[in-house]
Every structure is written in structure tokens, then in C-alpha cells.
N, C-alpha and C positions, 0 to 999 in steps of 0.2 A: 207657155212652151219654154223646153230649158234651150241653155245654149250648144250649140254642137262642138264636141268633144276634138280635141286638135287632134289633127290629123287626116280629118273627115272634111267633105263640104257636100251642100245640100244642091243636088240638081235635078228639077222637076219634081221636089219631094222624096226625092230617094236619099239617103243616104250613100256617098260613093268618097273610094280612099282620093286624098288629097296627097298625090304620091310624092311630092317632095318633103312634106311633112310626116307624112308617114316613112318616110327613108330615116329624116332625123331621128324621129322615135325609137326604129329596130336600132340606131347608131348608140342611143342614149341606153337600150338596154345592154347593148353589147361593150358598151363601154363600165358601168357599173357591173357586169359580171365580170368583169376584168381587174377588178378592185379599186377603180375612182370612186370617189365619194360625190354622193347624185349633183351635190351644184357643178362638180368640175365634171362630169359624165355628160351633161346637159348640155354644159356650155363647148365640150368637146365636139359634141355633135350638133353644135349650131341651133339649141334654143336657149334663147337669152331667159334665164328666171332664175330662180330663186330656192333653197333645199325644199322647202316645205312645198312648193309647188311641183317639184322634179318629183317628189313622192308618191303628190297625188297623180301626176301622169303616171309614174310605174304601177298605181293601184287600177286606175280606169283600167274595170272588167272588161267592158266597150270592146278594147282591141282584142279580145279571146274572136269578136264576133257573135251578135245575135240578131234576132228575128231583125233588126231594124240596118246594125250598124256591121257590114264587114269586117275581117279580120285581118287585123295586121299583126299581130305578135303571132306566135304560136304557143300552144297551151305549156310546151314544158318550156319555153324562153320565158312565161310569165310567171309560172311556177317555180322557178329557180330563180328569179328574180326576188319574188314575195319571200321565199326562204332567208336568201341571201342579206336581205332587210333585215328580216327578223332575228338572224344571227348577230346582223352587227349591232343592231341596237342591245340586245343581249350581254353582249361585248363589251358594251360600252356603259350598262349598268342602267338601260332606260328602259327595260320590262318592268314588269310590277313592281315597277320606284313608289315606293307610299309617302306620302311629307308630311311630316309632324310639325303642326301652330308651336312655332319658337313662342315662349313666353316674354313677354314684355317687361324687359331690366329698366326701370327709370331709376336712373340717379337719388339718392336720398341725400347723399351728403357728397360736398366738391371743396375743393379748395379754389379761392378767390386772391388775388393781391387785392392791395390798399385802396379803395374807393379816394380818389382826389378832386372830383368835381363834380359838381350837381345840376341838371338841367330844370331848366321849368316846364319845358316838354316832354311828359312821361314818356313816349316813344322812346326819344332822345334817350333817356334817363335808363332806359330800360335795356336800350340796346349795348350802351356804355356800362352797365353792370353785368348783361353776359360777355362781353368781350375781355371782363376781366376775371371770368372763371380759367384756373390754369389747370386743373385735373379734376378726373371724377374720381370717385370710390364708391362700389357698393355697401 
């Protein structure tokens, strides 16, 4: 069984709003349709979390209402919500971002100062010769 979706509590098997919770949530949408950004939206309306978690609450279908779970948003409070995401991420250059594998630059040739002492601990020895690399060049 999964877990019940905040804003909900379970009594006698049913599914019923948990209305101080569910108050916060209509708060957290009405706040991000306002133009907060979901962690300061969230925490405006009194649920302590996190963007990526404020997200996933504004995506829980859940609060539209179905066969199981009552509704607390309203379908166009949810829908201008999901828009309003979608824009700003848009906005902000994180729709279909593609990332290209940077190729791997390793050093061929560096410049060193004077080697002045020699341990008999390779460790030693080894760490005392990078600490005297002073620049690289490809």
C-alpha cells in the first residue's frame, strides 16, 4: 500500500481532506500563482520542504479528486498551476536542455619548479612532486 498523499487522512478506510492541510496546499497554490517561487510559496503557506518536493505536491493529480481521494484544488487552480511551471521552467532554459559528455582535457605537458628533496616514501615523494606543478598547458 502506498502512502497517503498530504493533505488527506485515512478514516475507517476512506479517504477524507485533512483540512488544515489541505488549507496549506490551496495557500501554496495561490501563493505560486502569485509569482513565488514553489520553495518560498510552500513555506509561505506553512509546509516546511523543499523545491523539488513543493513540485511534486503541485503535480499530485490526487487533489483534482477521484474515485478514492476527494478534491481539494480545483481543476483550473491545478491547470494554471501546471502551465505556470511549465512557463517558468521554459524561462529559465530547463525544457528540453540536452547535455553533451564534455570531453576529457588531461594535462600533457605542465610546468614544475626545481625538485629539492627526495623522500624514501613514494607517497611522500609523489605528493611533493605534484605540489610543485605551477601551471598546466594543453
Amino acid at each position: 500500500m502506498g502512502h497517503t498523499p498530504f493533505g488527506y487522512k485515512i478514516e475507517n478506510g476512506i479517504a477524507v481532506i485533512d483540512q488544515p492541510a489541505a488549507d496549506k496546499l490551496r495557500q501554496l497554490y495561490k501563493n505560486y500563482l502569485s509569482g513565488m517561487s514553489l520553495s518560498k510559496a510552500a513555506s509561505a503557506a506553512g509546509i516546511k520542504t523543499y523545491h523539488g518536493t513543493a513540485k511534486r505536491l503541485m503535480e499530485t493529480a490526487h487533489y483534482l479528486g477521484d474515485s478514492f481521494y476527494p478534491a481539494i484544488i480545483d481543476k483550473d487552480t491545478y491547470q494554471k498551476a501546471q502551465e505556470e511551471r511549465k512557463r517558468r521552467a521554459t524561462a529559465l532554459g530547463r525544457n528540453n536542455k540536452q547535455t553533451q559528455m564534455r570531453k576529457l582535457q588531461i594535462p600533457t605537458r605542465f610546468h614544475m619548479g626545481e625538485v629539492a628533496a627526495l623522500y624514501d616514501n613514494p607517497v611522500k615523494q609523489a605528493e611533493y612532486l605534484y605540489s610543485l606543478i605551477e601551471s598546466e598547458s594543453k
